[in-house]
C-alpha positions in Angstrom: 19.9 37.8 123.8 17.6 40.6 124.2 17.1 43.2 121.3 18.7 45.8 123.5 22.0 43.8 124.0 21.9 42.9 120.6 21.7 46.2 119.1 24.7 47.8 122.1 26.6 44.6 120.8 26.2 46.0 117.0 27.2 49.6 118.0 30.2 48.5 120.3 28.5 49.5 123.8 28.5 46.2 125.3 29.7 45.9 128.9 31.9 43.5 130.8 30.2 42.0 133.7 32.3 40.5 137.0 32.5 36.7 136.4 31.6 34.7 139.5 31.8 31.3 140.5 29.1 29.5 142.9 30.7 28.0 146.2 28.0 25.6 146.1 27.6 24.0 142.8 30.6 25.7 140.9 28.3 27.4 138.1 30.2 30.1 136.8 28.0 32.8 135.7 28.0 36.8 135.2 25.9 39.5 137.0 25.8 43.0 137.5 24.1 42.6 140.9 25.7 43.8 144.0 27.3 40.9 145.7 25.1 42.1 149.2 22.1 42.8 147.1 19.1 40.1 147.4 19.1 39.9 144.0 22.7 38.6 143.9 22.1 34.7 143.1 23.4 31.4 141.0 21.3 31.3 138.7 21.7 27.6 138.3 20.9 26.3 142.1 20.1 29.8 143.7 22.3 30.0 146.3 23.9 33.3 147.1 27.1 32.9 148.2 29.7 33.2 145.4 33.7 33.9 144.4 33.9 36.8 142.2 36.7 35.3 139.5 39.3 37.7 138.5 39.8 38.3 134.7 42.7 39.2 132.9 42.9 42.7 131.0 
């Protein structure tokens, strides 16, 4: 965790990120990317085709 994140984490301005899960090798992972940007990728096998996963709240 960066310094950053941990100080917004301290002062309550942590955000949620969309959950996804890879179609290829089912790492689940979070990202802020666009789903169409190039930077959108599983960050365990880099494939760019995911499922974004729904979360309750």
């Amino acid at each position: 965790m960066s310094v950053l994140e941990s100080i917004k984490e301290t002062v309550g301005l942590t955000e949620e990120q969309p959950e996804y899960e890879c179609d290829d090798c089912g790492h689940r992972f979070e990202s802020d990317a666009d789903e169409d940007s190039y930077w959108f990728q599983c960050p365990e096998c880099s494939a760019d085709s995911a499922t974004r996963i729904e979360t309750e709240g």
